[in-house]
N, C-alpha and C positions, 0 to 999 in steps of 0.2 A: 362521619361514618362510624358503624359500630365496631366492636372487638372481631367480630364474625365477620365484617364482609373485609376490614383488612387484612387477616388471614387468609381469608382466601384469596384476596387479591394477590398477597404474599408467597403463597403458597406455602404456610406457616400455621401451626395448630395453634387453638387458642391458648391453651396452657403456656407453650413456649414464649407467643404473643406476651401475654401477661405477664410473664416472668422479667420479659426483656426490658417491658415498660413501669415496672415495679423497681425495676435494678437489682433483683435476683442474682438476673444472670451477671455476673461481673464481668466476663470476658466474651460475647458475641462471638460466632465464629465469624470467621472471611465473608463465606458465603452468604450468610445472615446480611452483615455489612452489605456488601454488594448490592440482594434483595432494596433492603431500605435506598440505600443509597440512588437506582436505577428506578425507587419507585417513587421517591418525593423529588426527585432532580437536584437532590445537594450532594455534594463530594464528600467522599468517607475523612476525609482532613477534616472537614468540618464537623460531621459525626462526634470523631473522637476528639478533637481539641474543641471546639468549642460549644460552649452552653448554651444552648438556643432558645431558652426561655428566656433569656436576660437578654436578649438584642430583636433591634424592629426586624420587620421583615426587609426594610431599606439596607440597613446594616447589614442583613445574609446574601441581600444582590451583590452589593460590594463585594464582601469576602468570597464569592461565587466568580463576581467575573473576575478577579484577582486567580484563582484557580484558574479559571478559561484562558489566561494570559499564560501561564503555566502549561497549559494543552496546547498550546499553539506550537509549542518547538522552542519560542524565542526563548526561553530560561533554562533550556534544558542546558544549553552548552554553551559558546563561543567556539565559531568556524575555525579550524585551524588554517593559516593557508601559508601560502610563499610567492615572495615577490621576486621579478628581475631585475639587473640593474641601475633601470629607469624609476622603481619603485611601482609599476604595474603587477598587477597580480595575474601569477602563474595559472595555466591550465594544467592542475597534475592529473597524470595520467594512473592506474592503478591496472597494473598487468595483471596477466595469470597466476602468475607466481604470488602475487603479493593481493590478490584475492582474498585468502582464506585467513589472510592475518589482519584484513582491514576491520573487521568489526572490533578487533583490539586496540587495534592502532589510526583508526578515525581523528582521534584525540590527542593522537600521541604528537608534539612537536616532529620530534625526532626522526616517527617514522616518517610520517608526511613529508619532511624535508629531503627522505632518501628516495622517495619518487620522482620518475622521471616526469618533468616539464615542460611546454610549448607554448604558444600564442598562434592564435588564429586573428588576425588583424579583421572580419567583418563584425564580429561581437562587440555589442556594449562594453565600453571601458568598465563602468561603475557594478556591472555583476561580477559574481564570481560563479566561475566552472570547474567542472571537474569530468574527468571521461572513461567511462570503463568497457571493458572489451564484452563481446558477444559471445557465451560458452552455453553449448546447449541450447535447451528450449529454455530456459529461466531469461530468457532477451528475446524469445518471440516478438513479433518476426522478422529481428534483423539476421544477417544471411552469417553464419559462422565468424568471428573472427572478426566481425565488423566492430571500429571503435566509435562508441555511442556517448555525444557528451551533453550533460546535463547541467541549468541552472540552479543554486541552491537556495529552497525555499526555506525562508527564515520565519516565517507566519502560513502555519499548516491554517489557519480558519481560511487566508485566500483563495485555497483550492474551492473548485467547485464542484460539477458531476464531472466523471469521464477524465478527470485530465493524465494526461499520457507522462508519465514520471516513472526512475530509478528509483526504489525503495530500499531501504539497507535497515534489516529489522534483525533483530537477536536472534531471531526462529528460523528464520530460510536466508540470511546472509543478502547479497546482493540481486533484486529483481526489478523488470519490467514490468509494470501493471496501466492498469488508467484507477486514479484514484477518485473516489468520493468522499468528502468532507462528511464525518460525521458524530464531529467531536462532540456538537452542541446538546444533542440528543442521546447519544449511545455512548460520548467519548472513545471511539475509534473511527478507523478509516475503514472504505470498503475497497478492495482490492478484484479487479477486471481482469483479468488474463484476455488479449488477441484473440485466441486460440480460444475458440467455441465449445473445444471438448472438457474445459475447465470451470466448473462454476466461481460465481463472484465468493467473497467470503471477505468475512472481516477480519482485524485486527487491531489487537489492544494498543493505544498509545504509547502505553510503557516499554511494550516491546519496538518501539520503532525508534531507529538512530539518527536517520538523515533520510530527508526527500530531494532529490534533487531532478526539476523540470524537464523535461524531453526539450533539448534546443536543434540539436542535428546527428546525425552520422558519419563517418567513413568511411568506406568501402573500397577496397584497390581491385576488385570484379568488374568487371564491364556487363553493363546491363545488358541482356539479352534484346534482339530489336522484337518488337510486338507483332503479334499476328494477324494478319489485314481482315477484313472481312469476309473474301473469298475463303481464304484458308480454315475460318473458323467456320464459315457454311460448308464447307467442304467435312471439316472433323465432325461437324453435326449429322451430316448425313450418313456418315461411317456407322457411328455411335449408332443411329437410325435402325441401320440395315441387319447392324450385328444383334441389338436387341429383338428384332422379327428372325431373323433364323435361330435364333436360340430358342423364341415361344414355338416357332412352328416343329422346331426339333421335339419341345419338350409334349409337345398335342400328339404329333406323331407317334412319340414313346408311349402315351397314356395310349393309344389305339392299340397299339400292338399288345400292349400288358391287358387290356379290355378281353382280346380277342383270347 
């Protein structure tokens, strides 16, 4: 490709182009970075540490999916957790209160051990869980108050479309979403809201702390019982009647305002 059309492809002048590839420019900006980096598919680590004229292109898969390993979650951290007596691992729980301090304290031994803990005897021994309460629309659409407990995914590449998961990101703290993988391509996730009146949207890797699976709920509300068939043909015929006397109100009106 010429100077010209990867500029624009870039959306980068040619001078600047030249400059960058002359080694002019010493310091690229961020955004520069980023450009290159989203448009040849290599990670800006690799950018700026290594020399790419002097390794195969075998050698840059390596060092690529080595990064990809790194996007996945598994290196970012080591799970905190706590066991009971029997040496099984804790379901801790993370109240209201201790919400708005978990993005600090995710990690923190300390705090984590000061949450309160349960077992639920039908889960898998060999996962680990964790469970957080339902406040607001940010847990659409479980019902106020309900406790929502999740699996913790330790390999974000195994997400697929849609999967129903707790997200705990630097930028909006603890959510409900359905997530799409899409590290391989964009190096983020794309983020679902329930709730139809919310478009999808992404999210940088970097920004995100823990995903943890949609496994179940609790709830101490008693389900409401469901409405039979009659009843709902009955509400539909309501519905029916109310929206014909409001047209024939509103024809009526335009008659009179005519006359």
């Amino acid at each position: 490709m010429s100077q010209e059309e990867i500029s624009q492809q870039l959306d980068l002048s040619r001078n600047k182009l030249q400059a960058l590839e002359s080694g002019k420019t010493i310091n690229p900006s961020a955004k520069d970075l980023v450009k290159f980096s989203d448009y040849f598919k290599v990670s800006i680590d690799n950018l700026l540490k290594t020399d790419l004229t002097k390794i195969t292109e075998v050698r840059l898969q390596e060092y690529e999916t080595r990064s990809n390993s790194d996007l996945s979650g598994k290196e970012l951290r080591v799970i905190v957790t706590t066991v009971n007596v029997n040496g099984k691992q804790n379901i801790e729980h993370v109240p209201v209160k201790a919400k708005a301090g978990y993005l600090a304290g995710y990690g923190d031994s300390d705090y984590i051990s000061k949450l309160p803990v349960y077992n639920l005897p039908m889960l898998p021994k060999d996962r680990k869980y964790r469970s957080f309460p339902c406040e607001g629309d940010s847990m659409y659409p479980f019902p106020e108050n309900a406790i929502i407990i999740g699996e913790y995914v330790d390999d974000w590449f195994s997400l697929k479309k849609d999967v129903p998961c707790i997200v705990v990101t630097k930028d909006e703290g603890i959510v409900f979403k359905l997530v799409t993988n899409q590290l391989q391509d964009e190096r983020s996730l794309q983020l679902k809201s329930l709730n139809e009146m919310y478009k999808p949207y992404n999210v940088r890797v970097d920004t995100v702390c823990e995903i943890w699976k949609y496994k179940c709920y609790i709830n101490d509300n008693m389900p409401g019982s469901a409405l039979s068939i009659e009843e709902l043909s009955k509400s539909i015929r309501e519905i029916q009647t109310g929206v014909k006397s409001l047209l024939n109100n509103k024809n009526a009106n335009k008659d009179v305002f005519a006359q």
